[in-house]
C-alpha positions as a printed NumPy array, in Angstrom:
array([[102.107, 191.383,  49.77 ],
       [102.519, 190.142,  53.425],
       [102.526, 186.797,  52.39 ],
       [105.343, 187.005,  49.891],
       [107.31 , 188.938,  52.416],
       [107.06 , 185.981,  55.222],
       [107.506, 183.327,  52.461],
       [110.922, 185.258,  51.325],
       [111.962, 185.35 ,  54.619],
       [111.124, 181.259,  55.426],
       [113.457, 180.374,  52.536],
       [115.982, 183.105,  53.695],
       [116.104, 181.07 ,  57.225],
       [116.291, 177.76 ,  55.176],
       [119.168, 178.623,  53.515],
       [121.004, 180.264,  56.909],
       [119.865, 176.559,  58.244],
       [121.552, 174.497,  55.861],
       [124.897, 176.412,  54.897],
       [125.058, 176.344,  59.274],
       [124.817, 172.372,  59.23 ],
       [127.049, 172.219,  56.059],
       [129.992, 173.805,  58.195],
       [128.954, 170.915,  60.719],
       [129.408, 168.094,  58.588],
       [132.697, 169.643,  56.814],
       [133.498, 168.834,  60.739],
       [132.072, 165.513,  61.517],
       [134.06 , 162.697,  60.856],
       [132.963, 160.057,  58.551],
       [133.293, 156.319,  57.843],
       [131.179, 154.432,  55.829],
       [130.655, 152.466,  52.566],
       [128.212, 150.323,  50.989],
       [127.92 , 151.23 ,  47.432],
       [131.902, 151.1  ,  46.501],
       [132.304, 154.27 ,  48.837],
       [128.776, 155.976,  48.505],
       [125.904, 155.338,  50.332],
       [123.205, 153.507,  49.008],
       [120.975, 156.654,  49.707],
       [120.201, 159.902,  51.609],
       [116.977, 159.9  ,  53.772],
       [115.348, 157.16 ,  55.776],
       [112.452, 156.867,  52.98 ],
       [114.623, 156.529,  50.319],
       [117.11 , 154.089,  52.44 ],
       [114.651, 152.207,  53.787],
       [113.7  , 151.517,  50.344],
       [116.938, 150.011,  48.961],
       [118.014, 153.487,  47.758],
       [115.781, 153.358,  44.821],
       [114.286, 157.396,  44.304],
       [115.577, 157.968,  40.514],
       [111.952, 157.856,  38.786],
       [109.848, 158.698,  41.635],
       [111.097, 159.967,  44.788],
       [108.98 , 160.575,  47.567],
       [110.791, 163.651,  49.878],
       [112.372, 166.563,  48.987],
       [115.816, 165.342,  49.933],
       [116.138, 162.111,  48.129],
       [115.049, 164.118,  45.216],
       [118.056, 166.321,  45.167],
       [120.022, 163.587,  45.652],
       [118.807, 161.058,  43.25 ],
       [117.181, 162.868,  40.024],
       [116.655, 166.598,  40.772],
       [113.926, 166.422,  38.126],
       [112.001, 164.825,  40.481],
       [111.25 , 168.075,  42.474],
       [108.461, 168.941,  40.257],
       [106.344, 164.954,  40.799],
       [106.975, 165.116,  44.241],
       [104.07 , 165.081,  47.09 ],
       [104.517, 167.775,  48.506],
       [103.814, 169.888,  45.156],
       [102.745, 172.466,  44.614],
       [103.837, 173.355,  48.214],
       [107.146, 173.557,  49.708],
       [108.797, 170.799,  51.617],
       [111.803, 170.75 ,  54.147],
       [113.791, 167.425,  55.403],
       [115.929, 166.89 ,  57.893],
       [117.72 , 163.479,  58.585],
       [120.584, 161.204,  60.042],
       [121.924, 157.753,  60.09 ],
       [123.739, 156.181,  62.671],
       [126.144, 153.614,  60.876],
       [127.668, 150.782,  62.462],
       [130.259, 149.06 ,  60.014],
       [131.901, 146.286,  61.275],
       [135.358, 145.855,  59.697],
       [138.486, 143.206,  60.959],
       [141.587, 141.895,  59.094],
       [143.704, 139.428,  59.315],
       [147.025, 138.734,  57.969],
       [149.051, 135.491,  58.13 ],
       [152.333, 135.03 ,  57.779],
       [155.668, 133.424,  58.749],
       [155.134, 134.268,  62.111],
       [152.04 , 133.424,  62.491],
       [148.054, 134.816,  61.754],
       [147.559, 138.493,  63.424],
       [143.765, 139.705,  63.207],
       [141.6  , 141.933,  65.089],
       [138.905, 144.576,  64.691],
       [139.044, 148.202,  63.738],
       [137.896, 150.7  ,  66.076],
       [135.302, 153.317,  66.159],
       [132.614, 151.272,  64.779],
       [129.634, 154.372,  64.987],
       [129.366, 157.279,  62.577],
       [126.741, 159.611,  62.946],
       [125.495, 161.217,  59.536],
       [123.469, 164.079,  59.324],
       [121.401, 165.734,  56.222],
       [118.842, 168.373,  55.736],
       [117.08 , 169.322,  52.318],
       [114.613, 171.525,  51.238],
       [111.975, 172.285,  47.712],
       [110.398, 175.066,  47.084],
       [108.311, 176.376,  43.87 ],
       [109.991, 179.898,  42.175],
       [107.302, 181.394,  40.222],
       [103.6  , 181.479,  40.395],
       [102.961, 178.574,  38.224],
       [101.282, 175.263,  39.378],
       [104.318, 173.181,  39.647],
       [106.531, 174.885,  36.425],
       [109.514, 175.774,  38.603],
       [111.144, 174.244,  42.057],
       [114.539, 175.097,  43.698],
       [115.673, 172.59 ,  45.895],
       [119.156, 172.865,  47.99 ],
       [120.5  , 169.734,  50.325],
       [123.986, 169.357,  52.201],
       [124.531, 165.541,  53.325],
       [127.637, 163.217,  53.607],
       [127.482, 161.018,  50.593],
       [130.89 , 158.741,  50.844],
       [133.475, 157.806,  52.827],
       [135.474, 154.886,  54.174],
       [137.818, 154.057,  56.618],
       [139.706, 151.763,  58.91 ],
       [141.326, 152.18 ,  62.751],
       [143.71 , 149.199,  63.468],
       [146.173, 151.415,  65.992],
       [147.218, 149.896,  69.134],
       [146.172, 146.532,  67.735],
       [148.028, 142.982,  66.864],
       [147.442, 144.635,  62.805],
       [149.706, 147.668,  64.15 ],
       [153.103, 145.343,  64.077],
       [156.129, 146.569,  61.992],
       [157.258, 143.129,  62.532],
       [155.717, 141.765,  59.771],
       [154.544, 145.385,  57.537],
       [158.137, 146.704,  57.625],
       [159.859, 149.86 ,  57.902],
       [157.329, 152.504,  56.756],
       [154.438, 152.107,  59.334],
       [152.076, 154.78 ,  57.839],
       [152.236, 152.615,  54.057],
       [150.966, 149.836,  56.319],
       [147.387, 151.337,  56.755],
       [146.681, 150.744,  60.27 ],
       [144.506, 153.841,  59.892],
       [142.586, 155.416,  56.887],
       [139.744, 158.145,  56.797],
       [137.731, 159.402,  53.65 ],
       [134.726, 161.223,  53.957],
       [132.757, 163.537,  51.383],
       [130.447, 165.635,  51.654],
       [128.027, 167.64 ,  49.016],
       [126.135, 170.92 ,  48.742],
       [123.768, 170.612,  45.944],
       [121.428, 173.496,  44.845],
       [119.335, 172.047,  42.529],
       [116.661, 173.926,  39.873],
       [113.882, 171.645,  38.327],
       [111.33 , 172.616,  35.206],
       [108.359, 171.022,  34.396],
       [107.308, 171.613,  30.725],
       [104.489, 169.52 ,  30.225],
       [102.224, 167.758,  33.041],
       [103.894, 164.637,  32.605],
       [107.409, 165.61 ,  31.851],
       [110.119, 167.543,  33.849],
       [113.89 , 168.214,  33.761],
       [116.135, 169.028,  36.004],
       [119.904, 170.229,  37.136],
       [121.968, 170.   ,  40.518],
       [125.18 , 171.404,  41.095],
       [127.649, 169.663,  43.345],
       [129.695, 171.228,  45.598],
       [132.038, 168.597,  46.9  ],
       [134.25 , 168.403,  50.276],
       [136.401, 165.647,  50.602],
       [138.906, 165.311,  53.627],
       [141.594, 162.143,  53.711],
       [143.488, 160.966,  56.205],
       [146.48 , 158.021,  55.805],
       [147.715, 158.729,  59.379],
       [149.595, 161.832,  58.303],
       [146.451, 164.208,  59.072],
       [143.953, 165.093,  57.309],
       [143.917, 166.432,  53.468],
       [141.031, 168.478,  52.352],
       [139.59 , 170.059,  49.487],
       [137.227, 170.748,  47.075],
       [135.772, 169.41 ,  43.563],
       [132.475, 170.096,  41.482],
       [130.08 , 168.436,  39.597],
       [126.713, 168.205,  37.735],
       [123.839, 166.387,  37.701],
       [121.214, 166.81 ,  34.952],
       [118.332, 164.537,  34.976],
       [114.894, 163.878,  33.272],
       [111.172, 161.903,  34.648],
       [108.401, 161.074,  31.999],
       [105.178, 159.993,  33.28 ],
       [103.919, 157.96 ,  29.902],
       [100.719, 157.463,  32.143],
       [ 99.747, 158.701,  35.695],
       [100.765, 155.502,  37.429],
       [104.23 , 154.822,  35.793],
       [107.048, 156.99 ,  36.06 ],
       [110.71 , 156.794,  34.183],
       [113.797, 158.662,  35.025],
       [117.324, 159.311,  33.956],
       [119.744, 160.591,  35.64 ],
       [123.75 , 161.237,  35.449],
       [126.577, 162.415,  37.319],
       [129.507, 163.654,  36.712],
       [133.48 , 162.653,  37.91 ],
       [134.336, 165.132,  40.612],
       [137.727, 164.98 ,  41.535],
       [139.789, 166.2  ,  44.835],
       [143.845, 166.844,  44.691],
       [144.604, 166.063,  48.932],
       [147.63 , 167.743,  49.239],
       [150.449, 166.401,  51.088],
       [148.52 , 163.237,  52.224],
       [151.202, 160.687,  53.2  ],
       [155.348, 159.89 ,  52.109],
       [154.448, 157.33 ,  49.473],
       [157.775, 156.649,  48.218],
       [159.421, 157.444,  51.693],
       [161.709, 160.135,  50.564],
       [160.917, 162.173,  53.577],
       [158.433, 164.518,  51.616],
       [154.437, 164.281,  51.678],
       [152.768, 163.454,  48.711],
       [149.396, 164.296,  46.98 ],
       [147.027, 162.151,  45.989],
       [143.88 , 162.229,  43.611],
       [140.672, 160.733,  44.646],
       [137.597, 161.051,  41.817],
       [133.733, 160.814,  42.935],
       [133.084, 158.581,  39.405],
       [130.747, 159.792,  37.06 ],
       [127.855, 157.114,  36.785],
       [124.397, 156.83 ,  35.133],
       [120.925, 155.676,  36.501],
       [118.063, 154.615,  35.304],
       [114.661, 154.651,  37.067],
       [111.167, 152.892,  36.717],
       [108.449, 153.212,  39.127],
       [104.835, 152.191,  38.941],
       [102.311, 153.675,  41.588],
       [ 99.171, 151.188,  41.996],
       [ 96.721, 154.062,  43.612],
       [ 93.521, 151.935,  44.138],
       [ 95.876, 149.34 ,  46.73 ],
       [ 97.927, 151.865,  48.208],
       [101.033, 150.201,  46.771],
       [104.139, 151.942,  45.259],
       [106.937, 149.68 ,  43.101],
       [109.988, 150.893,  42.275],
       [113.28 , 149.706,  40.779],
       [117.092, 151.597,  39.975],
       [119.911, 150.925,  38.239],
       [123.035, 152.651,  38.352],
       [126.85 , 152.47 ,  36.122],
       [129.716, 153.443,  38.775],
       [132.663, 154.1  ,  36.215],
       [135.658, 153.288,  39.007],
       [137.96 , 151.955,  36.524],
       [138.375, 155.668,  35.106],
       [138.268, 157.662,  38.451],
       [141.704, 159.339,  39.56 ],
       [142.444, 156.818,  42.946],
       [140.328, 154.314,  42.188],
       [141.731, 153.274,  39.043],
       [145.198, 153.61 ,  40.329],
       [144.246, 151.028,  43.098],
       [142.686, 148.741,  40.533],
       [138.513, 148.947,  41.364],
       [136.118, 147.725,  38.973],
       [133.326, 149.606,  37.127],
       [130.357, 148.465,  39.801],
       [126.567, 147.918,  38.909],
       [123.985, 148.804,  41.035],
       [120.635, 147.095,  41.084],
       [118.312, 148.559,  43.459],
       [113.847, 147.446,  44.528],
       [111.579, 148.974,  46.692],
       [108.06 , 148.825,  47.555],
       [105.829, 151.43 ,  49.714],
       [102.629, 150.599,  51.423],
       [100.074, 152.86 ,  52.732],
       [ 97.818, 150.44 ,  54.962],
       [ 96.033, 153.5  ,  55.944],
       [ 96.323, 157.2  ,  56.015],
       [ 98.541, 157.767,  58.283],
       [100.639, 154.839,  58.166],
       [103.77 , 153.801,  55.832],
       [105.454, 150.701,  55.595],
       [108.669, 150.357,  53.292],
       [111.175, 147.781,  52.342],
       [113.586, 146.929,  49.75 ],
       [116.326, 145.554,  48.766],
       [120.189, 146.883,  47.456],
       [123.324, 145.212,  45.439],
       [125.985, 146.173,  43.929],
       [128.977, 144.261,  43.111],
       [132.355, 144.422,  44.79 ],
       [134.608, 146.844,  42.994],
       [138.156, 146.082,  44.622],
       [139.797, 143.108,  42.596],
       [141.925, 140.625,  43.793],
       [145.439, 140.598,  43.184],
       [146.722, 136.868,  43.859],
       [150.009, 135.648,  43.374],
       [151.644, 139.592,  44.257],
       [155.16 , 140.06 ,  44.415],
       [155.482, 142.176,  47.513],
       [159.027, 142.72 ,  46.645],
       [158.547, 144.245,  43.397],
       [157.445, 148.056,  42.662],
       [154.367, 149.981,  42.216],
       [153.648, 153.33 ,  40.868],
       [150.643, 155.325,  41.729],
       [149.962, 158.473,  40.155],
       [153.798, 159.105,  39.36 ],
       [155.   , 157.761,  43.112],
       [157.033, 154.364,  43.483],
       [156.478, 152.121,  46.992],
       [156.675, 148.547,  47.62 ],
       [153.609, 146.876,  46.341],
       [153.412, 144.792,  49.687],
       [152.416, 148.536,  50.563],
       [150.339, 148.589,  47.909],
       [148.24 , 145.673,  48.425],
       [148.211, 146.259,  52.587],
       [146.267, 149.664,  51.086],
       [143.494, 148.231,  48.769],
       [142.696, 145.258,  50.889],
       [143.334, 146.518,  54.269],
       [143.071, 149.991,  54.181],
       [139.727, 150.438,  51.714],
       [137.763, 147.319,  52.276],
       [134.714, 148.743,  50.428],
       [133.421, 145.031,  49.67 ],
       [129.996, 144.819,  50.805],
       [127.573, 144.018,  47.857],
       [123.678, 142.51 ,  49.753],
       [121.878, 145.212,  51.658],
       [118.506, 144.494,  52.908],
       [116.317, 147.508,  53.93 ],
       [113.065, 148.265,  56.003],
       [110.585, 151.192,  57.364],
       [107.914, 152.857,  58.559],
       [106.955, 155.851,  58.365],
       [103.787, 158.306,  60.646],
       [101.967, 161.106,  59.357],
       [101.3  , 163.104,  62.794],
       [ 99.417, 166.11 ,  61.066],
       [ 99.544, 167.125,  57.051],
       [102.421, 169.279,  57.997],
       [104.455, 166.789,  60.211],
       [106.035, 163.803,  59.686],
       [108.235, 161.259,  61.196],
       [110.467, 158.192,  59.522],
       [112.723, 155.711,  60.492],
       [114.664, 153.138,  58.611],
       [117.154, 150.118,  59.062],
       [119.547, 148.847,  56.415],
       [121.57 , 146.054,  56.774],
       [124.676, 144.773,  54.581],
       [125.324, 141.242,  54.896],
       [129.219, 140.691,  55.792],
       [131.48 , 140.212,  52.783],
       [135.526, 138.877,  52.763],
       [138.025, 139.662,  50.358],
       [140.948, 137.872,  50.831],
       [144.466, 137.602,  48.383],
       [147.475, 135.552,  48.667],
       [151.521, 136.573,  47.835],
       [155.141, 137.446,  49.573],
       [155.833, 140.236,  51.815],
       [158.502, 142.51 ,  51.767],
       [161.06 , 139.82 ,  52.471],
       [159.484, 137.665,  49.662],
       [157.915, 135.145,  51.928],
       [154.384, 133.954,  51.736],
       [151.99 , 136.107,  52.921],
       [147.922, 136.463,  53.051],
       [145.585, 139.757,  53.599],
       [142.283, 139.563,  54.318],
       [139.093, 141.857,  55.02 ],
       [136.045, 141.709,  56.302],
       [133.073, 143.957,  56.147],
       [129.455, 144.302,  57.448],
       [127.22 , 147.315,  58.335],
       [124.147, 147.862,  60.037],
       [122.407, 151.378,  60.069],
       [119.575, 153.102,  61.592],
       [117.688, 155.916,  59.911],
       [115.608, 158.765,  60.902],
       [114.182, 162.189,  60.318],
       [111.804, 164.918,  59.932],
       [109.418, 165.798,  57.321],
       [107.804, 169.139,  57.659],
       [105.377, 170.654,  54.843],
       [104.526, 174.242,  54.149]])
């Protein structure tokens, strides 16, 4: 009777622990992309293992986050498992634009984004491994750009209507995700997250917050005890920002949609037990074209290929790596009119505006991401990871006329570099 007592109470604290940090990271600022605007992963393990996780993943974190059925096949079972974790992401992002008067290019500023997240799992009933709960908070997207008080911040060559000229942009979302898992049969289990979205954007006319939800069923079959398969999808979640910039310049704010896109993943991993070697591989369906924003700003559906391998050289001792693309989803427009007329989402500007937004504004072009990590067991209890991922720099660059219909060329360029770490503690 004691003991259920003080294990109510350790998932009462849990839960005080990671609605606290949620408030933080509704908060933090956030500017990041890799995978269109979503990270390639949450957790060192699972990042320093190209962000696979979907058939087999190996903390309680990455679990919620990439197939909650997972909870049920994880190591930690039938115990209880808590996570806590951050990344410390460097993009590098510059532009350049050349015109009549010349080529104008320099950096944008605050280039280090610290992003927290903290996870738990924990069985409900007194079966084996029949029922888990799991419940993580985490930043999952974002993207943004700071060219203020530099040679890009001209109105010289944008025009009248500095903020259409996206000298500064800031998305960042971040999820709540209670999760419940079942497992059925030993070598079958379902699962179902809920996603509790907050999205803030900023277009240099403040901030614009709110909130959208989602689900996230998903399934792992274990045809033997080595190989593992898993499905997984997502659904859209979409955010109305309310008053988020003067789009048409008529003096009054406007709103604008932005939709998380729904996407699908598939999962295979195959555990070789005797050689202390675990292979896995994802693939994931990012349906852009169809997401409020996105769509309006012409992105691509974006396919995401994802390997990883884990080895256990002894014990105590992990080493990962892996390996992460998926393809550029912002198009080139070549050959724009600049003096002609966009609409987005009922609003008419300039597309010279238009344009200086996708490429300038949203550079989210990187597609090659090459991961490592290692990873200590101190005590069964306690554990510590760390991770690097790297994006190898990507340009997108498009050619057409300005506002006064003379030639005119954007151009973007992104890398990113990130370092990974965090806690593992079993009870």
């Amino acid at each position: 009777m004691k003991k259920k007592q003080k294990e109510g109470l350790s998932i009462k604290k849990l839960f005080k622990m990671v609605f606290i940090f949620y408030l933080i990271f509704a908060l933090a600022p956030a500017a990041f992309a890799t995978n269109g605007t979503n990270l390639i992963a949450i957790g060192p393990i699972s990042r320093s293992m190209g962000g696979v996780g979907i058939a087999q993943p190996l903390d309680a974190i990455s679990a919620v986050f990439a197939n909650p059925a997972a909870m049920c096949f994880g190591e930690y079972c039938p115990g209880s498992e808590f996570n806590f974790s951050g990344t410390v992401f460097m993009p590098k992002v510059d532009a350049k634009i050349t015109n009549a008067g010349g080529t104008f290019s320099d950096d944008s500023q605050d280039n280090i984004y610290p992003i927290p997240a903290i996870g738990f799992s924990v069985p409900i009933d007194s079966g084996p491994k029949n029922w888990r709960f799991g419940l993580a908070a985490y930043g999952v997207s974002g993207l943004g750009v700071d060219y203020r008080d530099t040679s890009i911040d001209d109105p010289s060559y944008f025009g009248p209507g500095a903020p259409l000229s996206q000298v500064y942009t800031q998305l960042q979302t971040m999820k709540f995700a209670p999760s419940l898992a079942f497992q059925p049969k030993p070598n079958l289990s379902v699962g179902l997250a809920m996603h509790i979205d907050y999205a803030n954007l900023d277009l240099q006319a403040g901030g614009s917050s709110g909130f959208a939800f989602g689900l996230q069923p998903g399934i792992i079959f274990k045809p033997t005890d080595n190989l593992s398969l898993g499905l997984t999808y997502t659904s859209a979640q979409k955010v109305d920002h309310k008053n988020v910039a003067d789009l048409d310049q008529d003096g009054t704010y406007d709103d604008l949609e932005l939709e998380a896109p729904q996407q699908f993943g598939f999962g295979v991993a195959y555990d070789f037990f005797g050689a202390g070697l675990l292979l896995e591989a994802d693939a994931k369906w990012l349906n852009w074209s169809d997401a409020a924003g996105y769509k309006d700003f012409d992105w691509d559906d974006q396919w995401v290929l994802a390997i990883g391998a884990q080895y256990k050289p002894t014990d105590k001792l992990v080493l990962r790596a892996g390996y992460n693309y998926g393809e550029n989803p912002v198009k080139e427009h070549n050959n724009f009119d600049g003096t002609t007329l966009t609409t987005v989402q009922g609003k008419t500007f300039p597309t010279y505006y238009y344009e200086t937004m996708r490429i300038i504004g949203f550079p989210a072009i990187v597609e090659h991401h090459f991961t490592a990590g290692i990873g200590y067991k101190f005590t069964d209890s306690f554990s510590l990871d760390l991770g690097l991922v790297y994006a190898v720099e990507e340009s997108i660059k498009e050619s057409g006329t300005d506002l006064g219909a003379t030639p005119v060329t954007l151009e973007s360029t992104l890398s990113e570099t990130s370092l990974d770490f965090g806690i593992t503690y079993k009870f």
